[in-house]
C-alpha positions, 0 to 999 in steps of 0.5 A, spaced: 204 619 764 202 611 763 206 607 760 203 602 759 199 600 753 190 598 754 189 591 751 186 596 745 192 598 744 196 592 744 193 589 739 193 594 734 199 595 736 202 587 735 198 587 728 201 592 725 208 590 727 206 583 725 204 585 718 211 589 718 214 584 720 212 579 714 212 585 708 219 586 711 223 579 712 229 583 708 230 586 715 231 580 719 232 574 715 231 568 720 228 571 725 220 567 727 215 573 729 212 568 735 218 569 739 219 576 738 212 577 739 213 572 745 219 577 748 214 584 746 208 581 752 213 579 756 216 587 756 210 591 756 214 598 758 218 596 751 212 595 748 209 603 750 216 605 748 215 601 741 209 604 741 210 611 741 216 610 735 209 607 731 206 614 733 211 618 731 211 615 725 218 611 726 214 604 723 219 600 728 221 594 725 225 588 728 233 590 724 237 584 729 237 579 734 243 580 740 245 572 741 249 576 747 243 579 750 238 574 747 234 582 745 230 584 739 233 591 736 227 595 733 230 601 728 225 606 725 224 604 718 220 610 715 222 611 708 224 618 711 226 621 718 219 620 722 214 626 721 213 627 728 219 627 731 223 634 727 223 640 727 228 638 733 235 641 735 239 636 738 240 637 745 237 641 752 244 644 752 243 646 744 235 649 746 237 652 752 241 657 748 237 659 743 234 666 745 228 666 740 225 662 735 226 655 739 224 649 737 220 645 741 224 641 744 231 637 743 231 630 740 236 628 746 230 629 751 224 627 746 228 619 745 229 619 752 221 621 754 219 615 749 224 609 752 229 610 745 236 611 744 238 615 738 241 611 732 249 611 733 252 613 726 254 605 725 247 604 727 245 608 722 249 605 717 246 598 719 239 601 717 241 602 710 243 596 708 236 594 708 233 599 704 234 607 702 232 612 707 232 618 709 232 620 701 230 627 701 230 628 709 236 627 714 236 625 721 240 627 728 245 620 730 248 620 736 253 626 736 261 623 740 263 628 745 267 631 743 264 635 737 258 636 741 264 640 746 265 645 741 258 646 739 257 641 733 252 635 733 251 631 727 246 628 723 246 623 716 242 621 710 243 617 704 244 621 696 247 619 691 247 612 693 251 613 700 251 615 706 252 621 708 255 624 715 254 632 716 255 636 722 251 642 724 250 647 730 247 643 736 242 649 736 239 648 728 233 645 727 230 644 720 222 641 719 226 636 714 230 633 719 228 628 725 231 622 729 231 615 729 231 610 734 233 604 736 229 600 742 232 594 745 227 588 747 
């Protein structure tokens, strides 16, 4: 598979982020959009990853910039868990062990393929101090090893003005629950 944006989509793609940058400046205050756009041209594999979060209706906008590392950390920012991207147990583990009615994949290995990282559970903290998400859907996070060794994987999603954290069977899935990613750049 290419991974790697046409000029068509390239320039589709930089509009759409720019506009989202300019509606969202609450996300990332400080922050001067030709110097994103400028580290974007100069990762095009970054840019197909960022991409692939548009299409899955993640709406990825720019959320921080690591002085560190000198990246730009892209979130998803749809109101709610992206459409394309639920209906997903956690993990291949988790698919692998389902006898029937399997999901069509996991979202470990989904976030993988598209060049994403799920959000940690402070990640997604971070995300909703910018706004409230996941109000009537909820979204897989990182999981730490030691619950998904016993089966379990966890997920959040903001009601009654808080961010909840929940634990699920790895293996379960729900056409209300996705994930959210991060891409650095």
């Amino acid at each position: 598979m290419k991974k790697k944006l046409t000029a068509t989509e390239l320039e589709a793609l930089l509009k759409i982020i720019k506009s989202r940058f300019e509606q969202n400046r609450n996300r990332h205050e400080g922050l001067e959009w030709n110097k994103v756009q400028a580290k974007l041209e100069a990762n095009p594999e970054k840019l197909w990853s960022l991409n692939e979060m548009e299409k899955t209706g993640g709406e990825p906008d720019v959320v921080n910039y690591d002085k560190n590392t000198g990246a730009y950390i892209f979130y998803d920012c749809s109101a709610e868990s992206p459409k394309e991207r639920r209906s997903l147990c956690y993990d291949r583990q988790a698919l692998d062990s389902r006898k029937e009615n399997k999901p069509k994949n996991n979202v470990e290995d989904v976030a993988a393929a598209m060049g994403i990282t799920l959000l940690s559970e402070t990640e997604y903290r971070e995300l909703q101090k910018l706004g409230k998400f996941d109000t009537k859907t909820s979204s897989w996070i990182q999981t730490p090893d030691e619950i998904r060794k016993l089966g379990g994987a966890i997920f959040a999603d903001f009601r009654y003005n808080n961010v909840f954290i929940y634990h699920n069977g790895a293996e379960s899935y729900y056409a209300a629950r996705g994930f959210r990613g991060a891409l650095k750049v």
